[in-house]
C-alpha positions in Angstrom: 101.9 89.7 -36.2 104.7 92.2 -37.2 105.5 93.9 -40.6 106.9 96.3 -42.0 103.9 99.0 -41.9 102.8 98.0 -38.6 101.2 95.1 -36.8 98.5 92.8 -38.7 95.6 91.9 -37.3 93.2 88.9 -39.4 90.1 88.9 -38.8 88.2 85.6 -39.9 84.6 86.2 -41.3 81.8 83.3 -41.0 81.7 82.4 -44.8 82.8 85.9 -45.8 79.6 87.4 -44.0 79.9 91.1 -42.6 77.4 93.2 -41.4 76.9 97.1 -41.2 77.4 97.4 -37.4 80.9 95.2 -38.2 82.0 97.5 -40.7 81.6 100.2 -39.2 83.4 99.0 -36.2 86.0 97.9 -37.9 86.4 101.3 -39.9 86.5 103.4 -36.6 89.2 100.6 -35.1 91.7 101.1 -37.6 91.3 104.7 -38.1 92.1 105.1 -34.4 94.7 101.6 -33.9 95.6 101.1 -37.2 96.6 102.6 -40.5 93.2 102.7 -41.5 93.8 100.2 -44.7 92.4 96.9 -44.9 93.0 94.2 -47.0 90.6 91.5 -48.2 92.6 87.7 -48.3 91.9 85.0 -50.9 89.6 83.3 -48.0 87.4 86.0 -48.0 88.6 87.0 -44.8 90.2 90.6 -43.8 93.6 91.4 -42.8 94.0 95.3 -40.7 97.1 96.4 -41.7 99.4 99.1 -39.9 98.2 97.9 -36.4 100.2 100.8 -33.9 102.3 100.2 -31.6 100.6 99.7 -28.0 97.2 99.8 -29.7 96.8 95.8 -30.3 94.9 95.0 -27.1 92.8 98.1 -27.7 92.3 96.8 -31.3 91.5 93.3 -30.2 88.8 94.2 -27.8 87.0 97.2 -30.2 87.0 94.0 -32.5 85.4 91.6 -30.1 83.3 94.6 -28.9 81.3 94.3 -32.1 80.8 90.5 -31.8 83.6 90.2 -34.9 85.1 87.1 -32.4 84.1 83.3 -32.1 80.1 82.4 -30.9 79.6 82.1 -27.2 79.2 78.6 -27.6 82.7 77.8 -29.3 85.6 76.6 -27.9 88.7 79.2 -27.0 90.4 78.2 -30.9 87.3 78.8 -33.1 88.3 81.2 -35.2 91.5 79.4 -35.7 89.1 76.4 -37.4 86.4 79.0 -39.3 87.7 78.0 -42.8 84.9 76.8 -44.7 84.7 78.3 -48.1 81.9 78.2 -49.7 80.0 80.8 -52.4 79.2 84.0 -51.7 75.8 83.7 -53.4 75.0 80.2 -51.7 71.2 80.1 -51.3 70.8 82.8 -54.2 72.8 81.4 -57.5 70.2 80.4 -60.2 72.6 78.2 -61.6 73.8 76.2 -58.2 72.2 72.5 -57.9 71.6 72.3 -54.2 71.0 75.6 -51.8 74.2 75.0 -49.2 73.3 78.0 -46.8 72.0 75.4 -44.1 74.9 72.8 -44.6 77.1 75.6 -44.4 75.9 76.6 -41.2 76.1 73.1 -39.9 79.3 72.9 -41.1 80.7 76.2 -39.1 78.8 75.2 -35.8 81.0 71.6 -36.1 84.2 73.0 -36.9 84.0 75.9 -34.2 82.2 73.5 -31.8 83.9 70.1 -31.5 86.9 70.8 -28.9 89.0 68.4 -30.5 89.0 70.3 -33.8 91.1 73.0 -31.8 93.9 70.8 -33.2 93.6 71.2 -36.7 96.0 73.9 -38.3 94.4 77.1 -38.7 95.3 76.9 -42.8 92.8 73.2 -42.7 90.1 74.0 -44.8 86.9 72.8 -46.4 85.3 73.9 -49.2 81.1 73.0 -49.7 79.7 74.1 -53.4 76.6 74.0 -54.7 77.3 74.2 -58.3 77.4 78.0 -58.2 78.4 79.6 -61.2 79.8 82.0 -58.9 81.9 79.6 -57.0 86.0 79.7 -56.1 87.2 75.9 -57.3 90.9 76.5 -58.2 92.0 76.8 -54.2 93.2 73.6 -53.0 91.6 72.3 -50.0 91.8 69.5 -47.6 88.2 68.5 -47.5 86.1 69.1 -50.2 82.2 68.5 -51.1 80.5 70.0 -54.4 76.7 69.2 -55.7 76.5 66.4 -58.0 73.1 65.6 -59.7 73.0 61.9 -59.9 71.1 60.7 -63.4 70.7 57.2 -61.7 69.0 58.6 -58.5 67.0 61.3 -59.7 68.3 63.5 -57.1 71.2 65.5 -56.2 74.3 63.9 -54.2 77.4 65.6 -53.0 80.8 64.1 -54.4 84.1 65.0 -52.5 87.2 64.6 -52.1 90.6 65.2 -49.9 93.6 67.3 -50.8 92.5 68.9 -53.9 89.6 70.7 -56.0 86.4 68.9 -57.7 87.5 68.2 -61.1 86.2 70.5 -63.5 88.1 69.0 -66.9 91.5 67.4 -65.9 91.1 63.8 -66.9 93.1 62.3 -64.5 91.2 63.9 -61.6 87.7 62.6 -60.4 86.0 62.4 -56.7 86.5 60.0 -54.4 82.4 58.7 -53.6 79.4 60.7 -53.3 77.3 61.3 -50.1 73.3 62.2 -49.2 73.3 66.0 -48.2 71.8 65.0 -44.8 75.7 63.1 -44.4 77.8 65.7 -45.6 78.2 67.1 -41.8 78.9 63.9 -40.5 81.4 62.9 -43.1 83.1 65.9 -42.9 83.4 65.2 -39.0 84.8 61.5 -39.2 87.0 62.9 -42.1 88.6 65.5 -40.0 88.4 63.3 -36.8 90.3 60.5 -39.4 93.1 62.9 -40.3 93.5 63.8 -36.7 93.8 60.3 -35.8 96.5 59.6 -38.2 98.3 62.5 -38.9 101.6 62.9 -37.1 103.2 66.4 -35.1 104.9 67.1 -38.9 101.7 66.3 -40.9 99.3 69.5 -40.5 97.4 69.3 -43.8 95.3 66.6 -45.6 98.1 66.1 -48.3 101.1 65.3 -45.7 98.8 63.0 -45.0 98.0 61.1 -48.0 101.9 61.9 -48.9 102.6 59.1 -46.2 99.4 56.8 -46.3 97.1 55.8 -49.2 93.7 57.3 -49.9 91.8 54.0 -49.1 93.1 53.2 -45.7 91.7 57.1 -45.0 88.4 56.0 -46.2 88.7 52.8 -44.7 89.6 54.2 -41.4 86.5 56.9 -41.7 84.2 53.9 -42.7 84.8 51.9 -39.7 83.9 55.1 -37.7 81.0 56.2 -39.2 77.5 55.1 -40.0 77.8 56.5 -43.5 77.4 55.3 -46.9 80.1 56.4 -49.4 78.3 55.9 -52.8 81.0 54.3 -56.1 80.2 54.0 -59.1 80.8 55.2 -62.6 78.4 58.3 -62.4 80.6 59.6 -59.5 84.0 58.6 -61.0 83.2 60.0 -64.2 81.6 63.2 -62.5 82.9 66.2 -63.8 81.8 69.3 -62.6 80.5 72.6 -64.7 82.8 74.9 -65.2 82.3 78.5 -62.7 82.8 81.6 -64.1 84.3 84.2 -61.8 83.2 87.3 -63.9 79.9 87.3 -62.1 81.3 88.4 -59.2 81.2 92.1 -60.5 78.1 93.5 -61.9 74.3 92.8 -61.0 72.8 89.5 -61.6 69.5 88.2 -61.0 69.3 86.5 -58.1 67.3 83.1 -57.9 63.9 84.6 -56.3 64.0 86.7 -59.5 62.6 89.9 -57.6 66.2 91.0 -56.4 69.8 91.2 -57.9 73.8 90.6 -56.5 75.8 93.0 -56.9 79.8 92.7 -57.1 82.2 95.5 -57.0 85.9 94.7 -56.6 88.5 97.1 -54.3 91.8 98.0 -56.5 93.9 95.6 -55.3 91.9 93.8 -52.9 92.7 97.4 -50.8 90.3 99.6 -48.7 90.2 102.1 -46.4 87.9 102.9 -44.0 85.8 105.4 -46.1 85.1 102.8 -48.1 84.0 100.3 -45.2 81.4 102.9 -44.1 80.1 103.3 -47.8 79.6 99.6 -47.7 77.9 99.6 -44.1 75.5 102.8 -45.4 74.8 100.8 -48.9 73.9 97.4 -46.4 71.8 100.1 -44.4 69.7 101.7 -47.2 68.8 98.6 -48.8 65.9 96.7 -46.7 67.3 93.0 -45.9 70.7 93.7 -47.9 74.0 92.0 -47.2 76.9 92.4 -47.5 79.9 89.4 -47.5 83.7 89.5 -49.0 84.8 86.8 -51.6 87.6 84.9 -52.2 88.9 86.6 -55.5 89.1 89.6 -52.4 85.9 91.4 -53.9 82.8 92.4 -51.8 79.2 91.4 -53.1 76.1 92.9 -51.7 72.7 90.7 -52.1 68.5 91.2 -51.8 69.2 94.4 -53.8 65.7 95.4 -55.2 65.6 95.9 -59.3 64.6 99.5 -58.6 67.8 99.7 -56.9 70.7 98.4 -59.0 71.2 101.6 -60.9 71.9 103.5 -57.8 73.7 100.9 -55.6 76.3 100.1 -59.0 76.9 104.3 -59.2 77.3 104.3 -56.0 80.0 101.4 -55.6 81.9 103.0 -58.7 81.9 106.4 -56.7 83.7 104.7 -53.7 86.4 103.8 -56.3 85.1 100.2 -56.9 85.7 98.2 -60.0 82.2 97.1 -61.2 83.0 95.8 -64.9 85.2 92.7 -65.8 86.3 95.1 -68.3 88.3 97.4 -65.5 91.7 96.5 -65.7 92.3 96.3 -62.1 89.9 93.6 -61.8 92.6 91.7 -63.6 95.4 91.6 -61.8 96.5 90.7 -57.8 99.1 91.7 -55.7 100.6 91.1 -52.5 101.3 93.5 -50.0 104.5 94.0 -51.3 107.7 95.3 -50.0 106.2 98.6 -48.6 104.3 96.1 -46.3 106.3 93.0 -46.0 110.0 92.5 -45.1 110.4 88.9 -47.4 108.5 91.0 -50.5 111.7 91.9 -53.1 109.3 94.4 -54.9 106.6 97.0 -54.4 104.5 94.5 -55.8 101.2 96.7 -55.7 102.3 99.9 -56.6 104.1 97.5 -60.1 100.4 95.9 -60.4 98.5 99.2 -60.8 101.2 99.9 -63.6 100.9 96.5 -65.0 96.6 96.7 -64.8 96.4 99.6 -67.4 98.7 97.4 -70.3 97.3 93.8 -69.4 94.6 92.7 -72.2 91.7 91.7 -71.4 91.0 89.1 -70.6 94.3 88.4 -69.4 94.7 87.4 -65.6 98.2 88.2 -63.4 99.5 87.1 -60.4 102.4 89.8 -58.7 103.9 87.8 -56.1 106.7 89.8 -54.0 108.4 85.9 -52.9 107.5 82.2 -53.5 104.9 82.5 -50.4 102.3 83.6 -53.1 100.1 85.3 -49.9 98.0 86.5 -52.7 96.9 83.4 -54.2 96.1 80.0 -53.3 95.6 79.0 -56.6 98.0 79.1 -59.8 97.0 82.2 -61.9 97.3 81.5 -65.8 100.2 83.8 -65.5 102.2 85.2 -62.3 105.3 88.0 -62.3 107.2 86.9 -59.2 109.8 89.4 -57.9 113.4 88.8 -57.7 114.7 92.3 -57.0 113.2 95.9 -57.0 111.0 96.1 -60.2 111.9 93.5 -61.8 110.5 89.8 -62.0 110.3 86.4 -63.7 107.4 85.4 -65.7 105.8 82.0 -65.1 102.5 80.4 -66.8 100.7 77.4 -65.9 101.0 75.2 -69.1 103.3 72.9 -67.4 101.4 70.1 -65.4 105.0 68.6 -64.3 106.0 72.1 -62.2 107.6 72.0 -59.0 107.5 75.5 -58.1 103.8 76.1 -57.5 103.6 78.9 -60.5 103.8 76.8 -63.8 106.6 77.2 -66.4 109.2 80.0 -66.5 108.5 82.0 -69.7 111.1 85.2 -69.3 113.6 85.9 -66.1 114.4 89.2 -64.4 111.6 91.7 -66.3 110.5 95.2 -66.1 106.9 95.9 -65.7 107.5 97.7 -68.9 109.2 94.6 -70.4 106.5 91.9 -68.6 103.7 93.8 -70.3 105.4 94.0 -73.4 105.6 89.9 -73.5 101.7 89.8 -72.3 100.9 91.3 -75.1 99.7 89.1 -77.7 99.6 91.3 -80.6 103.5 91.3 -79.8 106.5 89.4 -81.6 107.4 86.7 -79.1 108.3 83.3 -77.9 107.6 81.3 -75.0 109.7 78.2 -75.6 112.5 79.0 -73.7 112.9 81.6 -70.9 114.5 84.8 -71.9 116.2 87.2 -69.6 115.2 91.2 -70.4 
């Protein structure tokens, strides 16, 4: 697709996954087709950026060249339908309930698989957690299944839910029924096979959906199409799940096997270039059985890192300009592309976050959105700066549950970065109760 700084070019990863031989591809495509930047999305996908004119089939086939396409055995849309999220330390979170890599895998070979899912809009998504403590749960999605240990059965169940996030501590949220993990898969396929059968041309998510139709006659029409047994009852309604914690994706951590660590390191900006993408591939490379996957707060996380090797793998990710501390300011902020990039942005959004970063508190999180798309996040930040001309925004935060605008409550209009970091200060004199123009 078109933008200002050149075509763009998505590229949708199998649960974030990328390996050496990929990055490296991808680093000599955009160096020759592209602007040589890459940005990492809020799906944990990548987005090429400053795609040259006359280069995009070139582009395309160097990226299918290094098997960066959908599986032989999918149909023509698949990558269209590869939205599962899941965590990028599935199978190696001490903390998680239930290991997820093989449901996971399932779960990709259905959705790239079934012909009929070629239907679904490429922005349906599914989101399978294992009670991580690394784990993305504030993204909406339109199917959803998380770990649930069930006191009554002894074991572990999967609750889920439609249009929505597993309820971590909002009272009026809980999941819908709970399923074995042996009929997550085939849930999840009469679910989407349900949504297909009743949605309408207009209806392309879960929640247009349920806008028009209530949630039982979903579940009644999935029930009378499916061998499996939804599970309700108070454990499951009153289900709430543990809280993630989204620091640990920087840093090393122990992995489960206790032998090896994961290791997070976070791009300023969600931004690299392909310098860094060939550090990444040599890291993968040097490390025996490594891997290397992006995540959905647009970070990359490398795994089976040996003990002997953390020291040297965190140096060198801080010497290819990665953030490797929750304590870096630039791990707390986000940013669009920005009007340098994007013709609806009204503001050069990244260029006012790295000038934000350096006067944001920790541990203060920001959202700099250039429009009301918010491309940068699917999720409400606890407070977002969204643009309304060049350098100057309105400050929202998220303490209004009765918001219409997707951002929370308007807290100050038209701001300077100077002035927004002013107000974010907490050590400063100010009120929030009514919006205030700078």
């Amino acid at each position: 697709m078109p933008a200002l700084d050149g075509g763009i070019c998505r590229v949708k990863l199998a649960l974030g996954a990328l390996s050496a031989s990929e990055a490296l591809a991808i680093a000599d495509a955009i160096d020759e087709h592209a602007s040589g930047i890459v940005d990492i999305t809020n799906r944990a996908n990548l987005q090429l950026r400053g795609v040259k004119r006359g280069h995009e089939e070139a582009l395309i086939a160097a990226l299918l060249g290094a098997g960066l396409g959908p599986p032989e055995h999918a149909h023509a849309f698949a990558d269209d339908v590869r939205n599962l999220m899941a965590s990028p330390v599935a199978g190696h979170d001490a903390h998680a309930s239930y290991d997820t890599s093989a449901l996971a895998v399932e779960l990709l070979a259905l959705l790239q698989g079934e012909a009929r899912f070629a239907a679904l809009s490429p922005k349906f998504a599914l989101l399978l957690d294992g009670g991580e403590r690394l784990m993305m749960l504030d993204h909406p999605h339109d199917i959803w299944f998380s770990a649930m240990p069930h006191p009554g059965r002894g074991d572990v169940l999967f609750a889920f839910g439609l249009a929505g996030c597993p309820p971590v501590a909002a009272p009026h949220a809980s999941a819908l029924a709970a399923v074995a993990p042996s009929d997550v898969t085939p849930l999840a396929k009469a679910l989407m096979h349900a949504f297909l059968d009743l949605a309408t041309p207009e209806q392309t998510r879960m929640r247009d959906v349920l806008a028009a139709r209530s949630v039982d006659s979903v579940l009644a029409h999935v029930e009378r199409n499916t061998d499996v047994r939804l599970l309700r009852d108070a454990a499951v309604e009153h289900w709430r799940r543990p809280s993630a914690d989204s620091s640990q994706r920087l840093g090393a951590h122990p992995q489960r096997d206790g032998q090896r660590s994961y290791i997070g390191a976070q791009p300023p900006l969600g931004r690299m270039n392909s310098a860094t993408l060939r550090g990444l591939a040599a890291l993968v490379r040097e490390n025996a059985g490594a891997a290397l996957c992006m995540t959905p707060w647009q970070s990359v996380l490398l795994t089976h890192i040996d003990m002997a090797n953390v020291p040297a793998t965190l140096h060198a990710l801080a010497e290819l300009g990665l953030a490797i501390t929750p304590h870096d300011p630039l791990t707390r902020v986000i940013a669009c592309a920005g009007s340098t990039g994007c013709a609806k942005s009204l503001a050069d959004t990244k260029a006012d976050a790295s000038t934000l970063a350096a006067r944001v508190p920790e541990p203060m999180h920001v959202h700099l959105s250039g429009c009301p798309r918010s491309c940068a996040a699917a999720h409400r930040a606890p407070y977002t700066l969204l643009a309304v001309a060049a350098g100057r925004y309105d400050l929202y935060t998220t303490d209004d549950p009765r918001d219409s605008t997707g951002f929370g409550r308007c807290i100050a209009r038209g701001l300077t970065i100077d002035a927004a970091a002013d107000l974010l200060n907490p050590s400063a004199p100010h009120s929030f109760d009514e919006p205030s123009d700078a």
